[in-house]
C-alpha positions as CSV (number, residue, x, y, z in Angstrom):
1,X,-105.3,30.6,24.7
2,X,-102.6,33.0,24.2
3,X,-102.4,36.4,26.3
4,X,-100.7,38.0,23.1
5,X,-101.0,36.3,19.9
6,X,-98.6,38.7,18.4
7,X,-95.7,38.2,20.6
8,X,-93.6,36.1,18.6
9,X,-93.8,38.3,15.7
10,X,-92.6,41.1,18.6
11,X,-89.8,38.6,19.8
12,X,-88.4,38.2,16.4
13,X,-88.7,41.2,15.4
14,X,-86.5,42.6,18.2
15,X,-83.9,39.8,17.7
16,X,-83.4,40.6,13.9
17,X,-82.7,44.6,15.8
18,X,-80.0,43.1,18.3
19,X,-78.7,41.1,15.2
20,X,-78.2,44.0,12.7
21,X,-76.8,45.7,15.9
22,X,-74.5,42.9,16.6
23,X,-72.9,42.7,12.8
24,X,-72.1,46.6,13.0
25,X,-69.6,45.6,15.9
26,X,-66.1,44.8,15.4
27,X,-64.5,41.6,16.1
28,X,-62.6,43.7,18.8
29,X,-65.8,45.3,19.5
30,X,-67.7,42.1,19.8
31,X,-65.0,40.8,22.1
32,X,-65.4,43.3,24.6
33,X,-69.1,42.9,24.7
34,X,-69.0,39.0,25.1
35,X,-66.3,40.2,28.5
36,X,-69.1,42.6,29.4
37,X,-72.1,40.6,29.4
38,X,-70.3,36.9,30.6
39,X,-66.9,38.4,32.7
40,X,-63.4,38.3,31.6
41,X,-62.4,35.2,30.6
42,X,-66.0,33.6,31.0
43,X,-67.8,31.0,28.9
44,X,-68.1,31.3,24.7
45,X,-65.0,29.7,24.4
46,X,-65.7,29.2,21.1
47,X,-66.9,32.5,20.0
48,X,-63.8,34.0,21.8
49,X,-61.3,31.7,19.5
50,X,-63.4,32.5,16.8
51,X,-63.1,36.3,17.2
52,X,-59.2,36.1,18.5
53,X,-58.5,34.4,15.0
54,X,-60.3,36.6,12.9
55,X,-58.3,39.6,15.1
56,X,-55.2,38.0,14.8
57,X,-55.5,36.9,11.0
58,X,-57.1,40.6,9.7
59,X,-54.4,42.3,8.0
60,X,-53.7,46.2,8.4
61,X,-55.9,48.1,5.9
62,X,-53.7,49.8,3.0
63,X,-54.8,52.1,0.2
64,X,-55.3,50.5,-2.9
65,X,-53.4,52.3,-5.4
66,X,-55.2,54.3,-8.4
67,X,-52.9,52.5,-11.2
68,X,-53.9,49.3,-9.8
69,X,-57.5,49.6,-10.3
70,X,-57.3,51.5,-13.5
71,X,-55.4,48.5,-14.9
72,X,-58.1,46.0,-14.1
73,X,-61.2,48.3,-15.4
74,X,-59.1,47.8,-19.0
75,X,-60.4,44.8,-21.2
76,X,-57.9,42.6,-22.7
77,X,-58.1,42.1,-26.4
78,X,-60.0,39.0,-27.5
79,X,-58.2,36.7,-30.1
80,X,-61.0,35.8,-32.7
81,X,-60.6,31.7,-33.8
């Protein structure tokens, strides 16, 4: 018999709250947490890559230009057969 039968509803819940926290984070962000919780360097040698990539690869943000967008909202004309 179970002490709490609603602990697994409790444990998942609380896991879907450190998730949602989790994706607000950075990949910088998410670095430095993974060297706080494990130690410089330490284990999630995969996550680590997989973060240093996405740092590395992620371009530096620009403004999209107004004419730009205004160009794409207009419809092209439509040849009738």
């Amino acid at each position: 018999m179970r002490l709490r039968p609603d602990a697994k509803e409790d444990r998942q819940k609380t896991a879907r709250e450190r998730q949602a926290a989790y994706n607000k984070l950075s990949p910088t962000q998410k670095l430095a947490r993974l060297d706080e919780t494990l130690g410089k360097d330490v284990g999630a040698v995969k996550q680590r890559a997989k973060l240093q990539h996405i740092i590395n690869a992620k371009p530096p943000k620009q403004e999209k230009s107004k004419e730009k967008s205004d160009k794409s909202k207009e419809k092209k004309p439509q040849k009738n057969s």
